[in-house]
N, C-alpha and C positions, 0 to 999 in steps of 0.2 A: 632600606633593607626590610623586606618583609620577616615578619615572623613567624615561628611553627605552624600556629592555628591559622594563620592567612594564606600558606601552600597549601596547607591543609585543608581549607576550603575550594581554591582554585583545583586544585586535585580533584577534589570531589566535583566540579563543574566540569573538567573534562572527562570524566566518567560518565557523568549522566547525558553528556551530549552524544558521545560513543553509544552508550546505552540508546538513544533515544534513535538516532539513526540507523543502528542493528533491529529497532521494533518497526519500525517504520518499512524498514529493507524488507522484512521477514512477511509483514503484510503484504506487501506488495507482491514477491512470489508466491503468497497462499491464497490470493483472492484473484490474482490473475487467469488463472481459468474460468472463473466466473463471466468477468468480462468480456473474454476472448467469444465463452460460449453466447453471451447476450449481443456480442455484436453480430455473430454469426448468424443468430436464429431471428435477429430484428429483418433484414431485408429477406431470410426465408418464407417468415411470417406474410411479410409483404408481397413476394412474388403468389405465394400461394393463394392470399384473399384476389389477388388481378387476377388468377387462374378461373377464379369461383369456387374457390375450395371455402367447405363449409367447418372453420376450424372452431 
């Protein structure tokens, strides 16, 4: 049989793993346009220098 303080601990471990995967989530849609625009502008970049664009 577990004790108070031992749910009480487990409790707290499933909070913080909730917690940690809502930071993780939250990151992921707020840096995601980052990304999105660095993948974009990498082969732009590239088609432009094969053009002879002087960037």
């Amino acid at each position: 049989m577990l004790t108070k303080k031992e749910i009480f601990i487990i409790i707290l471990y499933i909070i913080g793993y909730f917690a940690a995967i809502y930071l993780i989530a939250w990151l992921i849609i707020s840096i995601s346009p980052f990304f999105i625009a660095a993948i974009v502008f990498v082969p732009w970049l590239i088609a432009a220098l094969k053009d002879g664009a002087k960037v």
